[in-house]
C-alpha positions in Angstrom: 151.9 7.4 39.4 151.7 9.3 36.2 152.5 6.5 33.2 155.3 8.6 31.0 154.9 9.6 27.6 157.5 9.9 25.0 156.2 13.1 23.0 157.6 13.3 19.3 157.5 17.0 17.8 158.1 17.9 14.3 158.9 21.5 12.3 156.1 22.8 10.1 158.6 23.5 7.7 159.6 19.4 7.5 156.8 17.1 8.0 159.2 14.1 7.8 161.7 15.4 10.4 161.4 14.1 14.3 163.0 17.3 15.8 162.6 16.2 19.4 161.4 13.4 21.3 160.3 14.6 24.9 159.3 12.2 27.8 156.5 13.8 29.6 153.3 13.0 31.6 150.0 13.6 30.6 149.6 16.6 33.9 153.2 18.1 32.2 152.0 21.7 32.1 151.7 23.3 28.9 154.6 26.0 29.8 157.0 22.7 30.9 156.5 21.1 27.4 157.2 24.1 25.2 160.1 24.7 27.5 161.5 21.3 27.2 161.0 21.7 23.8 162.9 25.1 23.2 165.9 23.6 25.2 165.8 20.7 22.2 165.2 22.7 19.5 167.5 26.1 20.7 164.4 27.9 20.3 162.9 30.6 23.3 159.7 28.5 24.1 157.8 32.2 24.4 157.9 32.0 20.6 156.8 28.3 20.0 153.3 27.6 18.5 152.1 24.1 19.0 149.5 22.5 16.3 147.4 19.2 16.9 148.0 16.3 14.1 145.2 16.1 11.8 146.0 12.2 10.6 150.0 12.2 10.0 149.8 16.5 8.6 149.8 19.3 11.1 145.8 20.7 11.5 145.8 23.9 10.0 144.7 25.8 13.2 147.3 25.7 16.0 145.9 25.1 20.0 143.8 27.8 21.1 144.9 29.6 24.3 142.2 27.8 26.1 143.8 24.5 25.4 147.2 25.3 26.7 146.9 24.0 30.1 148.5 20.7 29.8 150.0 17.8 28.0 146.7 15.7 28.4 144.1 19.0 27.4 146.5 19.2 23.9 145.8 15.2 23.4 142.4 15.6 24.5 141.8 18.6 21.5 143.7 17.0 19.0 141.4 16.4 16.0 143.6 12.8 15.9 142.7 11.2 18.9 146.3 10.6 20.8 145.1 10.0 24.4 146.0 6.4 24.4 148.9 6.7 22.4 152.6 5.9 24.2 154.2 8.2 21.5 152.1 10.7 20.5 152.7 14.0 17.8 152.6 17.4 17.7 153.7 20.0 15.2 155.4 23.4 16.3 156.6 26.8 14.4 159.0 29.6 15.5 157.3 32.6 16.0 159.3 36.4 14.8 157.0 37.8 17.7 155.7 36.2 21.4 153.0 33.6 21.5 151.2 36.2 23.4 151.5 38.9 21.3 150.7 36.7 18.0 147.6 35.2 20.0 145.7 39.5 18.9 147.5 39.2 15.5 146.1 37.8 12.1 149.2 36.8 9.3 147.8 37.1 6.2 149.7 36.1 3.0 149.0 39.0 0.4 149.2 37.9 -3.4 149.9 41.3 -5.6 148.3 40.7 -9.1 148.3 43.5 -11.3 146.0 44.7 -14.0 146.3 42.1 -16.2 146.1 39.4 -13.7 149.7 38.8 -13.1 151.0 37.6 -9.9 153.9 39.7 -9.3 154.7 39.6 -5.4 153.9 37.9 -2.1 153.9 39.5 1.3 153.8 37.8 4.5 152.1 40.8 6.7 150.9 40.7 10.3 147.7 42.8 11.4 146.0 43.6 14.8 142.9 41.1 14.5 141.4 44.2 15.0 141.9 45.8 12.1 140.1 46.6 9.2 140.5 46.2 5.5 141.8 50.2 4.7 144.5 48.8 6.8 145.9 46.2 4.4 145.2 48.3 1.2 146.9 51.4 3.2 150.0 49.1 4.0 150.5 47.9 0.1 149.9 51.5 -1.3 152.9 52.6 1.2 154.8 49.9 -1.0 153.7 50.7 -4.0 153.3 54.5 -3.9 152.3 54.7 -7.5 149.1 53.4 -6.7 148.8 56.1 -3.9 145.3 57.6 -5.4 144.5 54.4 -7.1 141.2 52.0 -6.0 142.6 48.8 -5.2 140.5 45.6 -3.7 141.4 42.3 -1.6 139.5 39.6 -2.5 139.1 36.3 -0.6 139.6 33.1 -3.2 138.1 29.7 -2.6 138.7 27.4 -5.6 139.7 30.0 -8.1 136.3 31.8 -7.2 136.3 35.3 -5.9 134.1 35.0 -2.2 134.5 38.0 -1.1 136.1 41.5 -2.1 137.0 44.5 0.7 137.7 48.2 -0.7 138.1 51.5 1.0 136.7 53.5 -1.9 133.7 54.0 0.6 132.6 52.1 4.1 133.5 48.7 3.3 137.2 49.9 4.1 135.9 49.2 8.2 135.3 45.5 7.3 136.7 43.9 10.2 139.9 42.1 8.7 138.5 38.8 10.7 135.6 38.3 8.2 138.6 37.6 5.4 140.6 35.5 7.9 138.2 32.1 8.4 140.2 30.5 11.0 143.0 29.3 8.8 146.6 29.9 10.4 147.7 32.1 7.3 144.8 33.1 5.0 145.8 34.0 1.5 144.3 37.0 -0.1 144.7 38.8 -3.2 144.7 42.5 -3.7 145.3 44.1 -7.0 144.8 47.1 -8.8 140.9 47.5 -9.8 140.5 48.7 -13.4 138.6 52.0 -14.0 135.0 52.0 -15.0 134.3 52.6 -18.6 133.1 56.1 -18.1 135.9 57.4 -15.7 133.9 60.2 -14.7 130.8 57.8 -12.9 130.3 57.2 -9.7 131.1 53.9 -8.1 128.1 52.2 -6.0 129.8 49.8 -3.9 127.4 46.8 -2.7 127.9 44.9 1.4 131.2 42.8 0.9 128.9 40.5 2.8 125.7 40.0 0.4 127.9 39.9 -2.9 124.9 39.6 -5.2 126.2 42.3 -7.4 129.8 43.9 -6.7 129.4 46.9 -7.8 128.0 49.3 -10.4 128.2 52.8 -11.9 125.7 55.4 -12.3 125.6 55.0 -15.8 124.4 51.0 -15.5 127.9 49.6 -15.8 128.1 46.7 -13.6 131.3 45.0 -12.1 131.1 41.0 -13.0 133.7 38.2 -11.9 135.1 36.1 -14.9 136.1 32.6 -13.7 137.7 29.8 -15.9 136.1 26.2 -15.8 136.8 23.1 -17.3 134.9 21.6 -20.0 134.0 18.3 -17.7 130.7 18.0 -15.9 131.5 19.2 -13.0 132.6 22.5 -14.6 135.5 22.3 -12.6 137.2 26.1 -11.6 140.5 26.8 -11.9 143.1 29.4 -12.9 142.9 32.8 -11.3 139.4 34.8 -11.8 138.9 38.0 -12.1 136.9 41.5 -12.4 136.1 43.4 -15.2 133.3 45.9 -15.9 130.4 45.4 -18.4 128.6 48.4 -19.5 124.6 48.0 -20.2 125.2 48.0 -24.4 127.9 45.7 -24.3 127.5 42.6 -27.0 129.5 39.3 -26.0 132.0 39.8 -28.8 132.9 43.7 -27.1 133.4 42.3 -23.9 135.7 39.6 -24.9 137.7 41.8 -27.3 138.3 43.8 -23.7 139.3 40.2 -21.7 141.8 39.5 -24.5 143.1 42.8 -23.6 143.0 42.5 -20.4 144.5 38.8 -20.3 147.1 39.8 -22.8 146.1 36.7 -25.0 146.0 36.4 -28.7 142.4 36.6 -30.7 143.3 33.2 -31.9 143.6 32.4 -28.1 140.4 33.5 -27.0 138.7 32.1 -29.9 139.0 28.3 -28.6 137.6 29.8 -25.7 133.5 30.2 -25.0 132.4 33.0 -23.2 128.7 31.7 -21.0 127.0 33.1 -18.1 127.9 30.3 -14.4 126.2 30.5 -11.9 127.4 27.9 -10.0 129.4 23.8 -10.7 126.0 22.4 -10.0 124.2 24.6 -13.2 125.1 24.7 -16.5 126.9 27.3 -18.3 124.8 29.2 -21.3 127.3 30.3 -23.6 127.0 33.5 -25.0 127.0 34.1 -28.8 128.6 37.6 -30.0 125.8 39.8 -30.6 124.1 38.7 -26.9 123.7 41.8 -24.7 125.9 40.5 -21.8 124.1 42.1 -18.7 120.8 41.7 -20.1 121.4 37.5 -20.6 122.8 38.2 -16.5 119.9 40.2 -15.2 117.3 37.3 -16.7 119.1 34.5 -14.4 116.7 33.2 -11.7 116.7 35.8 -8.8 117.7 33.3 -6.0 121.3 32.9 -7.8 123.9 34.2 -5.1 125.8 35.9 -8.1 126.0 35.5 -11.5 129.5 35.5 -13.0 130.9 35.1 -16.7 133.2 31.9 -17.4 136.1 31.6 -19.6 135.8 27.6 -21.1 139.5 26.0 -21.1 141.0 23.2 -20.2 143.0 24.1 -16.8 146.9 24.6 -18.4 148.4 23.2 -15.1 146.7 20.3 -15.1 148.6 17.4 -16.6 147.1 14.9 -18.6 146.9 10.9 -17.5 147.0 10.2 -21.0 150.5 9.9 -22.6 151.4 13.1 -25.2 152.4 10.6 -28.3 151.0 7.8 -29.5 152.2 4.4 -29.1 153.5 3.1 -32.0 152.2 -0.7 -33.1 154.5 -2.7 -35.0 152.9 -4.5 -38.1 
């Protein structure tokens, strides 16, 4: 005798809605439950996706095909242990394609920023996991076709820091789309149009998107350096969206910050509040730059075993509210 479970299943898209309530067994085969489910929900159960709870929240990976055999194997691989538990919860999506089908697919979320760092679309896009990155960038240039002959670059974001970058200027374009992917559901990348090097005319030298030491660089010593934004707390705390912007050997501090006002369409007075240092990380300490520093000669004298070296805008993060109130309270005499 199989004790009976009563099954409650919720919509990704509203964490706080029971959507079904199923009584099943534990040996209820996996095709039974997404069957009784699509009869609840109106919804052909080859295009539901089950997910495991991770506490009361969906886990951001759904079941892997190797766990769809049964009621008991998805309780069993739930991140939340729910063996035990007389009413236990999964999360579910409706699929535009087949489970099957989606199962040798990758959904990426593409963020369009243009040259001035301005988001100004989203895609949602589905790719062959075995595609490669020229595949993406071939797909937005076929949407934008005035950036037909133009380089452009997905990068890979993890805490307003730029992880990794993919380009098909040269070989990297046969990066395998996995690498950018992780194994989150959805992975949001950002590809945008990359600015032209100072001298037009010099070669690009593109470095292995998978030792990012250095970008890229030019054949006249112009080097390609990510600019991130931190906090002025002691954790140097990134935020805001970073960016790429190339430094040519000569350049002082002041020159390259004169181009990033540019570039971020801010006012001098703007920028002025703003330091410019050399980061190599929240655990070291930012040097700040004064104006007549030679900005790739103060990166190149960094300790060797520094992953990558970026610049770093000093702000306060503009979307972070403060916990302190904005007037002052008055005191009566």
């Amino acid at each position: 005798y199989q004790r009976r479970v009563h099954g409650k299943f919720f919509p990704l898209s509203n964490l706080n809605e029971i959507s079904a309530k199923i009584s099943l067994t534990k040996d209820s085969s996996y095709d039974f439950v997404v069957e009784k489910l699509g009869e609840a929900i109106n919804v052909k159960p080859t295009h539901i996706r089950l997910f495991p709870p991770f506490g009361r929240k969906p886990h951001a990976s759904p079941f892997l095909p190797e766990h769809r055999v049964d009621l008991n194997s998805l309780l069993v691989n739930s991140p939340t242990p729910q063996t035990k538990d007389p009413e236990p919860m999964l999360f579910w999506e409706e699929l535009d394609v087949p489970l099957q089908e989606m199962d040798s697919k990758i959904r990426f979320s593409i963020m369009f920023f243009n040259e001035n760092v301005v988001h100004s679309e989203t895609w949602n896009m589905l790719f062959n996991k075995s595609g490669k990155v020229k595949d993406v960038l071939q797909t937005i240039r076929e949407k934008i076709p005035a950036y037909e002959n133009e380089i452009l670059i997905m990068m890979k974001i993890t805490k307003s820091k730029i992880e990794d970058i993919g380009q098909d200027y040269d070989d990297d374009g046969d990066v395998p789309l996995t690498h950018f992917a992780n194994n989150s559901v959805q992975p949001t990348l950002r590809v945008e149009l990359l600015s032209k090097p100072p001298n037009p005319e010099s070669k690009i030298e593109w470095y292995p998107v998978l030792r990012p030491k250095i970008w890229a660089s030019t054949e006249d010593g112009s080097r390609l350096v990510q600019v991130q934004h931190i906090s002025p707390d002691a954790t140097n705390t990134t935020h805001s969206n970073p960016f790429l912007i190339w430094v040519q050997s000569h350049e002082t501090a002041k020159e390259v910050k004169a181009r990033i006002q540019q570039k971020l369409m801010k006012t001098e007075s703007d920028l002025s509040r703003w330091p410019l240092a050399v980061f190599s990380g929240s655990l070291s300490i930012p040097k700040q730059l004064q104006p007549e520093d030679n900005v790739l000669k103060v990166i190149e004298a960094q300790p060797h075993d520094v992953t990558e070296v970026r610049l770093a805008l000093i702000h306060k993060d503009p979307n972070k509210k403060s916990i302190f109130p904005t007037a002052a309270l008055k005191i009566k005499d």
